[in-house]
C-alpha positions in Angstrom: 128.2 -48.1 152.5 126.3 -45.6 154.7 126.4 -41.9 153.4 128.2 -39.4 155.6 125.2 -37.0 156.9 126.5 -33.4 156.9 125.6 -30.4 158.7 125.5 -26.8 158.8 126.3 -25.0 162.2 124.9 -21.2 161.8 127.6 -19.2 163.8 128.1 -15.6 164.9 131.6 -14.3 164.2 131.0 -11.6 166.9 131.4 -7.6 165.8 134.7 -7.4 164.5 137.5 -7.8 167.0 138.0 -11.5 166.4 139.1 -12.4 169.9 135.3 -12.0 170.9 134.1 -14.9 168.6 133.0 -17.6 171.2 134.6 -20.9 171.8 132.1 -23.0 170.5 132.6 -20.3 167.4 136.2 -20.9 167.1 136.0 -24.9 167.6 133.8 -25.3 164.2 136.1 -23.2 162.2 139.0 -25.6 163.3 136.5 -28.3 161.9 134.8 -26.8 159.1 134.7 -28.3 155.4 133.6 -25.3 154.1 133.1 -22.5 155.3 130.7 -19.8 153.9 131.4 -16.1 155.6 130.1 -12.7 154.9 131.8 -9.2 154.7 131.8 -8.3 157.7 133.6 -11.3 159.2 137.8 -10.4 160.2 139.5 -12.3 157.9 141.9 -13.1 160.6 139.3 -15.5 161.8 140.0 -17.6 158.6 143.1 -18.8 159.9 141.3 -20.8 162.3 140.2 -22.8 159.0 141.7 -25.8 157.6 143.9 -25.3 154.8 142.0 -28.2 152.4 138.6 -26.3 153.4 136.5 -25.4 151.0 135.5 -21.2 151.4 132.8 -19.6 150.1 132.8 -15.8 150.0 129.0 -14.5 150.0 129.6 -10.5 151.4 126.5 -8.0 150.4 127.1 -3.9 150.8 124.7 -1.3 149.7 123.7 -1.9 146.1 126.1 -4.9 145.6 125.7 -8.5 146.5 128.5 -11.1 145.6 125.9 -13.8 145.9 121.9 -13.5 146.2 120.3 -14.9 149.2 118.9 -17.9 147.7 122.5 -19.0 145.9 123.8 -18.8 149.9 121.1 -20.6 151.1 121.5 -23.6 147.9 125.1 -23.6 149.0 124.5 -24.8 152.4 121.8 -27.5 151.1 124.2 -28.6 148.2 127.7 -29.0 150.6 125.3 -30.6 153.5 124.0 -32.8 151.2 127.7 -34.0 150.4 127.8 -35.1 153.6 130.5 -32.2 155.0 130.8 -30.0 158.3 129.1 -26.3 157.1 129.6 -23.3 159.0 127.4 -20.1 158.2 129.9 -17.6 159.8 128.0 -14.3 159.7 129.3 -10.9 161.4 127.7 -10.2 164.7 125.0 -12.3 165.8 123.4 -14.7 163.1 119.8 -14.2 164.6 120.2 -9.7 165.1 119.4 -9.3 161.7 121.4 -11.8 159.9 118.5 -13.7 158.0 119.4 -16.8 160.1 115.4 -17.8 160.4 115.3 -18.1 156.2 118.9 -20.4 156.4 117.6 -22.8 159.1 114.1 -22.9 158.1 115.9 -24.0 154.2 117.4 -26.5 156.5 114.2 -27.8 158.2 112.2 -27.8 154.3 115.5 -30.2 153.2 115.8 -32.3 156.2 119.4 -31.2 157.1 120.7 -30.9 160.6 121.2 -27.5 162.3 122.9 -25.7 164.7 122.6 -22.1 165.9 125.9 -20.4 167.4 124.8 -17.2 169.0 127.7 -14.3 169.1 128.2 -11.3 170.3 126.3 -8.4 168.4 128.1 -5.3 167.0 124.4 -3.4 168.6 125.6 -4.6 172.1 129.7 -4.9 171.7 130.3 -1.4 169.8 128.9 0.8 172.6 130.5 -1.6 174.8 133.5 -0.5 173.3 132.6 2.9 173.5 132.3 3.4 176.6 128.4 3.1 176.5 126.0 1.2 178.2 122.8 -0.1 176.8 120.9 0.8 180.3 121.4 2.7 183.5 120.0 3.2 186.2 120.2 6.6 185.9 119.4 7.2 182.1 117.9 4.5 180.8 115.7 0.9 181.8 114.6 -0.1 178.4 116.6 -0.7 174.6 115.3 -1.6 171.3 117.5 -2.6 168.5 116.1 -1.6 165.0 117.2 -1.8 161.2 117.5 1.8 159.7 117.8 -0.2 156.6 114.8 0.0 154.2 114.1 -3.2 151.7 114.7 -2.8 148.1 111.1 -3.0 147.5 110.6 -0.5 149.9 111.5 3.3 150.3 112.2 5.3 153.0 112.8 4.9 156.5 112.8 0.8 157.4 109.8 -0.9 156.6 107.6 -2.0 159.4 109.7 0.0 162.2 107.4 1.9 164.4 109.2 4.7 164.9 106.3 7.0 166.9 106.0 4.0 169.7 109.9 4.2 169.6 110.4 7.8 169.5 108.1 7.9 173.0 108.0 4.8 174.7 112.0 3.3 174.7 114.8 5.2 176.5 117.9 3.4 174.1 117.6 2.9 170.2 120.2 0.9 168.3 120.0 1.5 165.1 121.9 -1.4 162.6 122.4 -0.3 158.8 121.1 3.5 159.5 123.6 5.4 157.6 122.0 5.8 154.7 118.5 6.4 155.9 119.7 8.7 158.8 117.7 11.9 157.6 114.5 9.9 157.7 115.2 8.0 160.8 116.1 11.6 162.4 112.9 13.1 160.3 110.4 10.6 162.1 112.0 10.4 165.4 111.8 13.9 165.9 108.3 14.5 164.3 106.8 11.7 166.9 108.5 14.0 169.7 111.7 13.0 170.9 113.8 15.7 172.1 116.0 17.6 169.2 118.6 18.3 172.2 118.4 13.9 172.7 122.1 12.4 172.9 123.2 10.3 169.5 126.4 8.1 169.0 128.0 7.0 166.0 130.3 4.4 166.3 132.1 4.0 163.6 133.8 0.2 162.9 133.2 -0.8 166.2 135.5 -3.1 168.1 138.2 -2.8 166.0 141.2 -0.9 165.8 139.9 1.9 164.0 137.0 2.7 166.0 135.5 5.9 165.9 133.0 7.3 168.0 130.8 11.1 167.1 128.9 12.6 169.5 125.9 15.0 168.3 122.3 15.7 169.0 119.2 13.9 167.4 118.5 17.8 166.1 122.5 17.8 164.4 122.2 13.9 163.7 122.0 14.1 160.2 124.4 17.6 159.4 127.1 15.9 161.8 126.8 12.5 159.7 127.8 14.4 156.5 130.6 16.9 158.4 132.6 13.3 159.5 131.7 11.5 156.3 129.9 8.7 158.1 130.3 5.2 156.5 129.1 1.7 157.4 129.6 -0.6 159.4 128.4 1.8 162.0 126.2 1.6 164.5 123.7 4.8 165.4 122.6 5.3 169.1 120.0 7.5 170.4 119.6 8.0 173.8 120.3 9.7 177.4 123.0 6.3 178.1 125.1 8.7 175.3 125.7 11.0 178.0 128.3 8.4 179.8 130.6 8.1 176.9 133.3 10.8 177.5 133.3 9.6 181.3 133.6 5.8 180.2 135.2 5.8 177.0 137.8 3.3 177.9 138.7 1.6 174.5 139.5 4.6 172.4 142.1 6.1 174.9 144.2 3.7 174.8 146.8 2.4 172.9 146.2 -0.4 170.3 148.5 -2.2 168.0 149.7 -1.3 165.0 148.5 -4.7 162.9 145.1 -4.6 163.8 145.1 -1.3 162.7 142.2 -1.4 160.7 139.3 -3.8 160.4 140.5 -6.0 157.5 137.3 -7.0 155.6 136.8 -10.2 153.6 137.1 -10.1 149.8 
């Protein structure tokens, strides 16, 4: 009798309101045999899950992770191996920062099938959201999306970000997993000579029903980040485009239910 040959689908949940996870998305959660999701992903988007699935809860914060990378990545090999339907359901997009490359690479080494799901980024959906856009004709041509988060092995600001060619030569950063490192970022940027006076958002769970958004300065970035208690997920955004947000802000004005309240995070 032939083995059943399984497969693991690497899939972006999108950046926290779950009716922006894609149909393709949606459609391997309705066929999944186990499903292994992160922190970030809204639990609501479990429902889409068979009941008899098996689910695998692998979330990482700042200075905690329920699983290492490697016991994810065995996880995947083991249940493919079994012969079931995998999904990888990461927050955002799997390849913006999501370690996708190590997970199908793993894949490749062990000679399982693999599928990449692309969805939508909380970098791109959360200014979105706020009333933000990433360019304008008017404020900004070019965007670069960055980690503010620094390895373990590492200190500082985020290691290998080259934040003197980014502080002069890109209109729009986007900064994932900043919070933390926000004096540094703010320390380096304005050292390499962008503008104390240069428009920064925080947007503060964004998509979801408890969005926030701050407005300060690159110069106050820091100060303001301590004065609102700034937490992740949270997305930092430095640029001229900022400018637009109390003309555009469209989600935030208006009313939103009461049961998605809050961005329910898996535990």
């Amino acid at each position: 009798m032939e083995h059943k040959k399984g497969k693991v689908y690497l899939v972006g949940a999108g950046p926290g309101d779950p009716d922006l996870i894609t149909v393709r998305g949606k459609e391997l959660l309705e066929r999944a045999e186990c499903v292994v999701y992160d922190r970030l992903v809204n639990k609501a988007l479990l429902n889409y899950v068979p009941m008899q699935a098996e689910k695998l809860y692998c979330g990482k914060w700042s200075g905690f992770h329920s699983m290492k990378q490697e016991d994810i990545q065995a996880a995947l090999v083991d249940r493919a191996k079994k012969g079931k339907l995998v999904v990888r359901l990461k927050g955002g997009d799997p390849s913006m920062f999501g370690r996708v490359g190590e997970e199908a690479e793993l894949c490749v080494e062990e000679g399982i099938p693999f599928e990449i799901v692309p969805g939508i980024s909380s970098g791109i959906a959360a200014p979105a959201y706020a009333g933000i856009p990433l360019t304008h004709r008017d404020y900004g041509s070019s965007v670069a999306f960055v980690t503010g988060h620094a390895c373990a092995k590492n200190s500082g600001a985020a290691p290998g970000v080259q934040w003197k060619d980014l502080a002069a030569g890109v209109d729009t950063i986007v900064i994932y997993m900043g919070v933390k490192n926000l004096p540094k970022i703010q320390q380096e940027l304005l050292i390499h000579g962008r503008a104390a006076d240069t428009p920064v958002a925080f947007i503060q769970e964004g998509t979801t029903a408890a969005q926030t958004t701050y407005i300060t300065t690159l110069g106050e970035a820091a100060v303001k980040a301590e004065q609102v208690s700034l937490t992740s997920p949270a997305i930092i955004m430095i640029g001229n485009v900022v400018k637009l947000h109390h003309k555009l802000s469209w989600y935030e004005n208006k009313p939103r239910a009461i049961e998605q309240a809050a961005f329910e995070h898996v535990m």
